[in-house]
N, C-alpha and C positions, 0 to 999 in steps of 0.2 A: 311354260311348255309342259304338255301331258308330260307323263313318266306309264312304264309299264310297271304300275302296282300292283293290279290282282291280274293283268293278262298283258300276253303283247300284244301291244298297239301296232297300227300297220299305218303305210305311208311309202312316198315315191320317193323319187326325185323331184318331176315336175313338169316336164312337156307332155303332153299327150296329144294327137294327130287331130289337125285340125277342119271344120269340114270347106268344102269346095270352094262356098262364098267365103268366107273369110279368107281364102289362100288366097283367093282374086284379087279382094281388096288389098291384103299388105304387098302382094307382090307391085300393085299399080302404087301402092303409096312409095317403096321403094324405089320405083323407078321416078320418083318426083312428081307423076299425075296427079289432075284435080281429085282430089278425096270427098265425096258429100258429109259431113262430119253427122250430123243428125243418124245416114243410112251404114256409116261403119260405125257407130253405137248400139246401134238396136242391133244388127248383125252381129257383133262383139259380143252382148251381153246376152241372144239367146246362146252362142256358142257356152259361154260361161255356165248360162244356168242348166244345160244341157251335160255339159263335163262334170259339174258339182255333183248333178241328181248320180251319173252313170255312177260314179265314184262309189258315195254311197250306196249305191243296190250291190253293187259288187263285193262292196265290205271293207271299204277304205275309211280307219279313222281322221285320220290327218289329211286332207284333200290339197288340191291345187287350182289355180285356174285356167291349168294346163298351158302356160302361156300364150295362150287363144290369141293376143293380138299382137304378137311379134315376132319376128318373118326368123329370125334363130336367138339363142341365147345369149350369143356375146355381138349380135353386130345390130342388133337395135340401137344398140348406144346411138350411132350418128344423129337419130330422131330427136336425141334429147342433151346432146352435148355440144358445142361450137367445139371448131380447131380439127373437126375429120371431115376429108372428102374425096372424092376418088374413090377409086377400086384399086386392090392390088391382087400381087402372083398370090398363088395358095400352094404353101410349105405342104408336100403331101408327105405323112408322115414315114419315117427311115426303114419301118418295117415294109411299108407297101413297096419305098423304091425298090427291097431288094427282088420283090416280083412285078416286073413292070407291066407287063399284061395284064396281071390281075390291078393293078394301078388303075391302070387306062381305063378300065371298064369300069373301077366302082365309080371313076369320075366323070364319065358318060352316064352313066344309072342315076347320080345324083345331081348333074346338072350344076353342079357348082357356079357355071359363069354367069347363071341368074344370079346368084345372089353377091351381093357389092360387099367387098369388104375394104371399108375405105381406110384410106392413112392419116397421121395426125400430121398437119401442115401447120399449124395456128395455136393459139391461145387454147388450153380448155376451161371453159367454164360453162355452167347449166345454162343450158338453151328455155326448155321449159319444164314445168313441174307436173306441169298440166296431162302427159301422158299417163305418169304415173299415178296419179288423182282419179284418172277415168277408169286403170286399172280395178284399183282398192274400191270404187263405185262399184262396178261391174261385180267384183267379186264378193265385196258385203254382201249386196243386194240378192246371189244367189247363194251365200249360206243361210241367209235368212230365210228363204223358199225352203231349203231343207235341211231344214232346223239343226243346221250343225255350227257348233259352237269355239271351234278352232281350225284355223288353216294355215296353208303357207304362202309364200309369193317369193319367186324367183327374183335375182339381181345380178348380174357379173359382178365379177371380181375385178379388182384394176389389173392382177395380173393376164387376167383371161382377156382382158381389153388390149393387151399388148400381143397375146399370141398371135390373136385373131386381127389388129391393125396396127401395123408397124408404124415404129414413130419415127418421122424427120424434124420434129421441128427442137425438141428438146435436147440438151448436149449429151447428158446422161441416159442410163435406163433408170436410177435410181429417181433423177428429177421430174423425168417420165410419169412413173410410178407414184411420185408426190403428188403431180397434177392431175392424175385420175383418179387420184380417192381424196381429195379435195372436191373435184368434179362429181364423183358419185355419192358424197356422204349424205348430201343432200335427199338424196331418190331412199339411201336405208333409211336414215329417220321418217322419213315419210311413212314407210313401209309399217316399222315400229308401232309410232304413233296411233297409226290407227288401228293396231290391235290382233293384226294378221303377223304370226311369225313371219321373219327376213330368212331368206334362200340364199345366202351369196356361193355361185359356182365358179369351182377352183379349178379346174381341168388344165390349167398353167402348172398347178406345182407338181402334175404326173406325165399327162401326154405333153406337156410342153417340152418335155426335155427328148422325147424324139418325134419334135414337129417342129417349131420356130425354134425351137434353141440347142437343134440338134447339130449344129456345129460348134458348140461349144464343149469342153468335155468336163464330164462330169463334177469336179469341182465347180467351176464355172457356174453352170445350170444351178446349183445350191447356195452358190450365192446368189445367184439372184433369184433364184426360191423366196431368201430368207429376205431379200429386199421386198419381196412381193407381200410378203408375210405383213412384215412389218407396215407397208403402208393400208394396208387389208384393216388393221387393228387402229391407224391412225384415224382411217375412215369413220370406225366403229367407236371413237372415244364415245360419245354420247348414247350408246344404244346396249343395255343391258344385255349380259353374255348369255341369259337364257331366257332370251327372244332370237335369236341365232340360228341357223343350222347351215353348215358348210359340206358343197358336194366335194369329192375330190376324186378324181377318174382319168384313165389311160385314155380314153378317145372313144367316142360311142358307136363304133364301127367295126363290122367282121372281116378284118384284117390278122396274116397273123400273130401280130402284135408279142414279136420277138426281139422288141427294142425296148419293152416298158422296163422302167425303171424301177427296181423291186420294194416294195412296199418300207421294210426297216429303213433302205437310204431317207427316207422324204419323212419318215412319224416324225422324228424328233422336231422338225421344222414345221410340220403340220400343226405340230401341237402346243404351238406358241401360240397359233391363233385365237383369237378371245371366241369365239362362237362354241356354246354348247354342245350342238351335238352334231357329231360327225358322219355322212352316208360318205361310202365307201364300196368301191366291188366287192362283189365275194362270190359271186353265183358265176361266174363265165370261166370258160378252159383255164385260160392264165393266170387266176385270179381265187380260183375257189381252196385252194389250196394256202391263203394266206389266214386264216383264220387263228391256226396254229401258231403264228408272230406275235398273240396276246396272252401265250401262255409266258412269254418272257419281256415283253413293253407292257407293262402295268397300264391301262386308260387311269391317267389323272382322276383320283377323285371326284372334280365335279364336271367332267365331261359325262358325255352319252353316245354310245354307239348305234350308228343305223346301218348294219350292214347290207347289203343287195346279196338274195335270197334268190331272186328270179331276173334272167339273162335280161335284155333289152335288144339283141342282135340275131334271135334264133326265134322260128317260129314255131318249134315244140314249146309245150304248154308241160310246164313243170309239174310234175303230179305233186299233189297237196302233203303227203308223207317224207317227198322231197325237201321242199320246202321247210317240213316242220324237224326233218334232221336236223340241216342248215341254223337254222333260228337254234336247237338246242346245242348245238356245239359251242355260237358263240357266249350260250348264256350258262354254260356251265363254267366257263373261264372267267368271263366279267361277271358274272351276273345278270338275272333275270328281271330286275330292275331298271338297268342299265343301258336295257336292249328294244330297240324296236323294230321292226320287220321294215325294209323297204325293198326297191329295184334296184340293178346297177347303175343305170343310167335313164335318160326319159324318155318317154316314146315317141316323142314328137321333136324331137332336136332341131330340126330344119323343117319347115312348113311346109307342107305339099309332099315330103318324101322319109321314107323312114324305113329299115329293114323288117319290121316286124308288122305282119298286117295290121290292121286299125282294132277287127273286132277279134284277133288272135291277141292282142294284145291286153283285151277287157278279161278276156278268158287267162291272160297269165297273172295279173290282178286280182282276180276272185279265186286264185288257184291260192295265190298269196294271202288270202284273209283266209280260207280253208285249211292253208296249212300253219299259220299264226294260230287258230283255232285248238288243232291237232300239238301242237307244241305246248299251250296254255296249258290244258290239262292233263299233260306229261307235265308241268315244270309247275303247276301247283295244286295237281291232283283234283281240279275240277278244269270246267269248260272257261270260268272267267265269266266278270257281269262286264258289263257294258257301263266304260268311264263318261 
């Protein structure tokens, strides 16, 4: 995994908006239709080599493949796991209930009931591998077109598996929880293996606790945080802690998110997790303000911070001075080493729809590598070479 030696390195989350034809095909594959596998490859992979190039012109060192062929980040699983089917209700998270108007509309605007978020009725175990294979195809093939030399690849988390598809079939949540990183270990070492850092997203151990498990109270949520945690790390016995990076996020939606659960409750627990380096909010209303929480929770020695510098929910475009505040704050505290520039969350979280325009979004991106630029040489008295 790069390090910010002589500059900060810049990098996302991971979703970025995908175009037209590609929305078509996952939503028909979703719905179970015939799929031409040959015509969603070649679709897939110019979406990919088209994300990779944007990436780079924009000034992203660490790229993605913008998860171009999966309809959102936690409910692809059904594609590639037996034991989910169906659809179920969608937990709308505690802050929206308490404005239900504004509820109702963001769940109109996003269409929610396209997309299936099915239940666990069955057995899990790996359906195929073969999804995943076509992914790391897809994505080699366009770092190699531009000539970039490390990337990432998104993966849910088993906890993020559970916010998002509730289970009946297992007794427990903990035995739950065993059976999906059993089920998903498979898909990381894959990821591993071939040389592209793992993404696994955690969005369970923050917005879970006021979305699926907001009826629990707060002790409650943390333990089964720390279940989450733990089976997260089972997953990962085989997969070296720095090939890693874990997102962890309130919920990627302009809601007013008056029920997140504040950053100190959830480190300690976070940071059992075996994955190196950690992206985190820091750029939105709620949120930019926690920075400050690492003047007194020390980051572990061989952890790495990626904090989100630029919103993912607003279509003002962060001016690059912004930004390069941001980045200097956290890197006076941890270290300049330690830090690499990312977003709060992805741009493209649900396929077909996202708060932030498509090419407003490239424009908060290139604000990001402008303002990582601007901060490099504040924090080592030149501009930085190119790692």
């Amino acid at each position: 995994m790069k390090l910010s030696t002589d500059r900060i390195l810049t990098t996302h989350v991971g979703s970025l908006p995908r175009p037209q034809d590609v929305v078509d095909l996952i939503f028909a594959q979703d719905r179970g239709e015939p799929i031409d596998q040959a015509k969603f490859d070649a679709v897939v992979q110019r979406a990919v080599d088209d994300v990779i190039k944007k990436q780079v012109e924009v000034g992203v060192d660490i790229p993605s493949d913008g998860e171009q062929s999966k309809i959102s980040y936690a409910t692809y699983i059904r594609h590639r796991l037996t034991g989910f089917e169906g659809d179920s209700s969608r937990p709308t998270p505690q802050d929206l209930d308490d404005f239900p108007d504004y509820r109702d509309k963001l769940v109109k605007e996003g269409h929610s009931a396209t997309y299936k978020r099915p239940v666990c009725k069955g057995e899990i175990k790996v359906k195929s591998l073969e999804p995943v294979r076509e992914d790391i195809a897809h994505m080699k093939a366009a770092l190699a077109k531009s000539n970039v030399t490390e990337g990432f690849m998104n993966s849910v988390s088993p906890g993020t598996v559970a916010v998002f598809q509730p289970n009946e079939y297992y007794p427990t949540h903990q035995a739950y929880m065993t059976a999906v990183s059993e089920g998903m270990r498979a898909e990381y070492e894959e990821i591993v293996k071939s040389g592209l850092l793992l993404q696994l997203d955690c969005p369970d151990l923050a917005m879970g606790r006021h979305s699926r498990f907001k009826d629990l109270d707060e002790a409650g949520f943390l333990r089964n945080a720390e279940i989450q945690v733990e089976a997260l790390n089972h997953a990962l016995a085989n997969v070296p802690a720095d090939r890693v990076r874990m997102h962890v996020c309130w919920g990627n939606y302009e809601g007013p998110h008056t029920h997140d659960i504040a950053l100190p409750k959830i480190l300690p627990i976070i940071m059992k997790a075996k994955p190196m380096a950690f992206l985190l909010e820091g750029a939105n209303p709620r949120h930019a303000h926690e920075w400050e929480v690492w003047k007194t929770f020390k980051l572990p020695a061989d952890k790495v911070l990626i904090p989100g510098v630029v919103e993912t929910t607003s279509n003002y475009v962060e001016h690059p001075e912004v930004v390069a505040q941001r980045i200097i704050r956290y890197a006076e505290v941890i270290g300049r080493e330690r830090i690499l520039a990312g977003s709060d969350c992805g741009f493209g979280t649900f396929a077909g729809f996202g708060p932030v325009h498509p090419s407003i979004g490239w424009m908060k991106l290139k604000s990001l590598a402008e303002g990582a630029a601007i901060a490099s040489k504040k924090l080592w008295g030149k501009a930085g070479s190119a790692s």
